[in-house]
N, C-alpha and C positions, 0 to 999 in steps of 0.2 A: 343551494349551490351544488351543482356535480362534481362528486369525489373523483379523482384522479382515479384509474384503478391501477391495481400494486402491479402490475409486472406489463411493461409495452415491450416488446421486443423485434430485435432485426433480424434473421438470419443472414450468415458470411460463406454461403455455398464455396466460395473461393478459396478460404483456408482448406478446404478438405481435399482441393484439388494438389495443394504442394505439399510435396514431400519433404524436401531438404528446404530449408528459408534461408536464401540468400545474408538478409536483415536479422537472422540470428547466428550465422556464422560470423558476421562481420563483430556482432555486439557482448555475443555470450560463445568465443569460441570454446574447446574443449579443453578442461583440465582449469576453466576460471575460478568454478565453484570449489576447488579445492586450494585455489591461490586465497581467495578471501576467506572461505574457514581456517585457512592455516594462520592469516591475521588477525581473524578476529580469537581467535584462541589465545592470544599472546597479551588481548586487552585483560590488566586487572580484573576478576569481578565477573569474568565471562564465565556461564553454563550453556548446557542446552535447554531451552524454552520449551518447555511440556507440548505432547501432542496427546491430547483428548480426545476419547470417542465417545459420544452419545449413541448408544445401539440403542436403547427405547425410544428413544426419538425419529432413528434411522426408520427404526421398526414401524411407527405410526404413519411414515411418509411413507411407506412402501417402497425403501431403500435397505440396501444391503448394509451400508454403514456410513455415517459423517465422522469424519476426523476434523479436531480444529486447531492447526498449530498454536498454541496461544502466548504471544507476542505482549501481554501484559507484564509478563515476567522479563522483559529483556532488559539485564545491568540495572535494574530500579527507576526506569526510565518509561514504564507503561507503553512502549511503543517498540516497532518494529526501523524505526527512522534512524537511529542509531548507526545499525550496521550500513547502511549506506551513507552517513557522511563522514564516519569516521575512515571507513574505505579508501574515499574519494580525497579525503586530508593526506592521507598516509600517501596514496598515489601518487599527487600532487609535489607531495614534497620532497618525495624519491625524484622525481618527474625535474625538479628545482634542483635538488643537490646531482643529478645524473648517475646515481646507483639503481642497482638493481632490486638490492636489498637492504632490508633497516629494524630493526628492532623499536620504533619508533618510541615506545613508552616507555625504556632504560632511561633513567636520570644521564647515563653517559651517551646516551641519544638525544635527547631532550638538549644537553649541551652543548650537542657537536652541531645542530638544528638552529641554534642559536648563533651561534659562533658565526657559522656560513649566510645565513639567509638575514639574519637580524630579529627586528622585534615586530612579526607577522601579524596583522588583525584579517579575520577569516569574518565573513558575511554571509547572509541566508535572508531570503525572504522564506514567511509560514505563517501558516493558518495554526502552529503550535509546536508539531510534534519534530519535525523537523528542523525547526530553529534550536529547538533543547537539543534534539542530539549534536548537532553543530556546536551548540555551546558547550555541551558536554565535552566533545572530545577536545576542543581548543584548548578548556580548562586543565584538562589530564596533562596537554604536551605546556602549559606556562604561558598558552599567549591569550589576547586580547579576540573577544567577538563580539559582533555588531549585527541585529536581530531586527531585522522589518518584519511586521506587520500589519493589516488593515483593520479598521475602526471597531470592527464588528467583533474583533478577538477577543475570548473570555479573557477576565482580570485573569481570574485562575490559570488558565495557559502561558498570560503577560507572567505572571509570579514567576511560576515553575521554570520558564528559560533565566528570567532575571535572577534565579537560584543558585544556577548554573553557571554565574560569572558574566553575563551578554548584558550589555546597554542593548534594550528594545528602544527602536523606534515605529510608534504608531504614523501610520498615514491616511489620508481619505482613499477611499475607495475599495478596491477587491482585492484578493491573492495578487489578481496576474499586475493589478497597479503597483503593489507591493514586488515584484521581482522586476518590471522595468525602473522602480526610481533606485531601487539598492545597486543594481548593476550602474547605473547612470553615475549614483554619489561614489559607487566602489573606484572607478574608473579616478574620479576626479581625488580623491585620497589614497589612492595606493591598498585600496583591503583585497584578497581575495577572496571570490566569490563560489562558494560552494551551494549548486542549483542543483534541482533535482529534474527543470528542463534544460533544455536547450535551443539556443538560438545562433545564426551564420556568425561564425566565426568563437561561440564558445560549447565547446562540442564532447572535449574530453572530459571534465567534469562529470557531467548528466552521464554520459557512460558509466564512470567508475560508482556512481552512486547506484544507478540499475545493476550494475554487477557486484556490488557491496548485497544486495537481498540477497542473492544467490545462498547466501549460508544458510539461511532460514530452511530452503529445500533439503539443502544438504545433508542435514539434520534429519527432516520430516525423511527422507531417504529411509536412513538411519534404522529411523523411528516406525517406520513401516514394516519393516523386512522383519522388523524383530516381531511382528504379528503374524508374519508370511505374507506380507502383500505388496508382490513387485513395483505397483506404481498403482497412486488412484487411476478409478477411471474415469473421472471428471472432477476437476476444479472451478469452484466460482468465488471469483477475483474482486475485488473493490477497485473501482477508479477514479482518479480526480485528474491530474495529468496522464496518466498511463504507465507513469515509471515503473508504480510495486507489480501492475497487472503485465508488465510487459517482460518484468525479471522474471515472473513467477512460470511464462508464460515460453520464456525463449528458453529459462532451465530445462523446462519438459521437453520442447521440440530438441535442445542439443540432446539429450540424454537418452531420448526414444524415439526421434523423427519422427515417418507417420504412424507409429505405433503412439505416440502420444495422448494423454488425455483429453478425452472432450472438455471441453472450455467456454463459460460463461462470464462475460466482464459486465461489473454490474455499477451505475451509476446512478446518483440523485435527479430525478426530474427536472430541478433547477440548476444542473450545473452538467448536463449530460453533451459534451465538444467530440468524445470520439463516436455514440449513438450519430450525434448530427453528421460525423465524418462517414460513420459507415452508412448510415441513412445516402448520403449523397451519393455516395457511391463511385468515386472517379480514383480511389488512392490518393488522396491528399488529406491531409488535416484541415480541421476548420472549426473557429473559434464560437462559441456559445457564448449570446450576449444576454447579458440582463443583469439583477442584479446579485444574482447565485447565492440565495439567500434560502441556505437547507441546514438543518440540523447537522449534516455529515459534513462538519468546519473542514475534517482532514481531505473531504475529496470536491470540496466549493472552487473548482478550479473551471473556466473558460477558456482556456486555449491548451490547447493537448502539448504535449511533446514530442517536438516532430519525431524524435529516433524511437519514442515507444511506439508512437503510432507506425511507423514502416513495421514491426514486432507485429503488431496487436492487429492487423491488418494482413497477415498472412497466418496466421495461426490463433485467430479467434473465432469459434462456430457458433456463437449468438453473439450480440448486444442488447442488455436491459436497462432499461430506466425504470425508476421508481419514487413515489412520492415518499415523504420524512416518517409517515405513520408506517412503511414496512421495517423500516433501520428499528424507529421504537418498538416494534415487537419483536423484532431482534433480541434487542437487548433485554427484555422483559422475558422470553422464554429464554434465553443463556440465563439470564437471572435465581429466573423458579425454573427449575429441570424437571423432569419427569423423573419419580423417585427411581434412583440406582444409576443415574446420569451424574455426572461433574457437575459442580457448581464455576460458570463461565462469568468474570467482569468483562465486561465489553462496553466503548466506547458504541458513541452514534456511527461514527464511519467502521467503527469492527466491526457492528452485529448487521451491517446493510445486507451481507450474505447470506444470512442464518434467514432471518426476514424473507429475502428473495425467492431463496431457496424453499419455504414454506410453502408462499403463496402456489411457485411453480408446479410445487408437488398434490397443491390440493383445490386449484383452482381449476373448473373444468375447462375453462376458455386455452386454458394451458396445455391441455393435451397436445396441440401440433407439436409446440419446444421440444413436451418430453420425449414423443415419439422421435421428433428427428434427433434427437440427442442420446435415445436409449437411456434415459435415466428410469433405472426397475429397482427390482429388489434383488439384483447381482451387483449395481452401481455403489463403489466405493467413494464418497463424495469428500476430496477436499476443502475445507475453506481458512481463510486466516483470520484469526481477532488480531486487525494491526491495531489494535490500543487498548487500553484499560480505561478506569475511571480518570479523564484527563480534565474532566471540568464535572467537578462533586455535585456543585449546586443545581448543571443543569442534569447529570444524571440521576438528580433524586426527583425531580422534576417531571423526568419520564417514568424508571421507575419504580419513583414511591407514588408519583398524586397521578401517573397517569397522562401525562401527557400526549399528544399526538394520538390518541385511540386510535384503532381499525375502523372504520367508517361500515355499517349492518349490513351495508350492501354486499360487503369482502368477508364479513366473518366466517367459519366453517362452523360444523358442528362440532368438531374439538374444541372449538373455543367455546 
């Protein structure tokens, strides 16, 4: 059988021709990132989420430095999902009561939320990590949530939302079956729906969650300056809809315009919808059929979002696809560091970058990328672990016994 090889990629000549993105003033206008850190600061429980650097490892890729925000640590929730639906809750409900402002987690908020609106149940479809923080934050404000699913979901992920107070319901088929029957049933009971897409006619939502990440940056800001370093010079992103790649993506364009960092959106071979978007090439989204059956549960998504894709489509300079044996040695090198490196948890959908990123840097086929992207040994390289250990069993799977190997053909001689 022919191995997949670990890095296909598209270049997006297009992004580098726009300056100002129409599609991120509209989404991520100026001063948002400091609207949602000032919210998410006020949640119980809240820090900032460590930013990592591995210089030995920078060092052996012939890069200047990887930084990794790591999103393991956020509120004891192993994921980066959180701040965007708790965002999007809060929004919503300002949005319902017609204030501007709200202390939303005050016991004397919590009851004036009640009083006004009633007894609220909030819905999410997810591949996991997104239906926990949905559940999460429901639980914090006293109300009811209702968690879809598809078949394929770890028990362990099923546990961890149903932890969190959420009736799961399992259903056949994929993510994207999973967000049309939730929206279908929500409709007919009265729950609101907290997406992290979007579709005509539900549109605010999927915004306020894309602008709920935004703190993450915010932070990583923060977190850089205090090294001396104005802004990376290249980020590479995870994607499954395009939401976390399109917040991470339009924060940098509002904040730096075309001075912004070079940009790499990296997705699963088997679940790769905005690859196939920018593949086609016309500005439209377009959905990836089959049965999106990748190790990377959090980015197993077939139909993009359309508003991250308008994002992601003016200010992305590749697209990558990669099969599930780059994400595992991801997480296998976060795992065993190069001695005087962090030790990094990482999910399959967190370490798909580290992985990417690898390959990109030691594969000769890879040269065109790097060249047009200037990744050297002056390149500051972004990446996110959006999750921790979110399913034990399969991440001992990978690894403790090794699963998904690098196929002889891909290995280097570091390895």
């Amino acid at each position: 059988m022919t191995e997949h090889p670990p890095i296909t990629w598209i270049d997006n000549p297009r992004a580098r021709t726009i300056e100002h993105s129409q599609a991120v003033d509209e989404f991520f206008p100026s001063g948002i990132s400091r609207e949602t850190r000032a919210f998410h600061s006020r949640i119980p429980g809240y820090t900032v989420s460590p930013l990592k650097s591995l210089p030995r490892l920078a060092a052996m890729l012939g890069l200047g430095g990887i930084w990794v925000k790591d999103e393991s640590f956020r509120l004891s929730l192993s994921s980066f999902k959180v701040l965007g639906g708790s965002f999007a809750m809060y929004s919503l409900v300002k949005s319902k009561l017609g204030v501007k402002e709200l202390d939303i987690f005050s016991p004397a908020s919590i009851q004036y939320i009640r009083e006004k609106l009633g007894d609220l149940t909030f819905a999410a479809a997810t591949d996991g990590n997104h239906g926990r923080g949905v559940a999460w934050s429901a639980s914090r404000l006293g109300f009811k949530s209702v968690i879809y699913v598809h078949n394929k979901t770890s028990q362990a992920r099923i546990r961890a939302i149903e932890s969190n107070g959420a009736r799961v319901v399992v259903i056949e088929g994929t993510y994207d079956d999973a967000v049309r029957q939730v929206n279908e049933d929500a409709q007919k009971h009265g729950w609101e729906v907290i997406s992290d897409t979007s579709w005509p006619g539900y549109e605010d939502v999927p915004r306020w969650v894309m602008q709920g990440y935004t703190t993450m940056f915010s932070e990583a800001q923060e977190q850089l300056a205090a090294q001396g370093i104005i802004k990376p010079s290249h980020v590479l992103v995870q994607a499954g809809v395009g939401s976390l790649a399109a917040a991470t993506l339009g924060f940098y364009a509002q904040l730096f315009g075309p001075g912004r960092p070079r940009s790499i959106v990296v997705e699963p071979d088997k679940a790769a919808c905005l690859f196939k978007s920018a593949e086609i090439g016309d500005g439209q989204p377009y959905s990836f059929s089959g049965d999106l059956d990748t190790i990377m549960a959090g980015l197993a998504c077939g139909d993009p979002n359309p508003q991250a894709w308008r994002i992601l489509w003016d200010t992305t300079d590749a697209f990558v696809k990669s099969p599930d044996y780059v994400a595992a040695k991801g997480m296998r090198v976060y795992g065993v560091p190069l001695a005087g490196d962090p030790f990094v948890v990482s999910g399959e959908s967190g370490a798909a970058t580290l992985g990417a990123l690898m390959f990109i840097m030691q594969r000769p086929e890879c040269a065109p990328l790097r060249e047009s992207l200037g990744l050297d040994r002056q390149s500051e390289v972004l990446l996110i672990n959006s999750e921790g250990n979110t399913d034990p069993t399969y991440f001992r799977r990978v690894v403790w016994s090794g699963r998904h190997p690098v196929p002889d053909a891909y290995t280097t001689f570091d390895d």
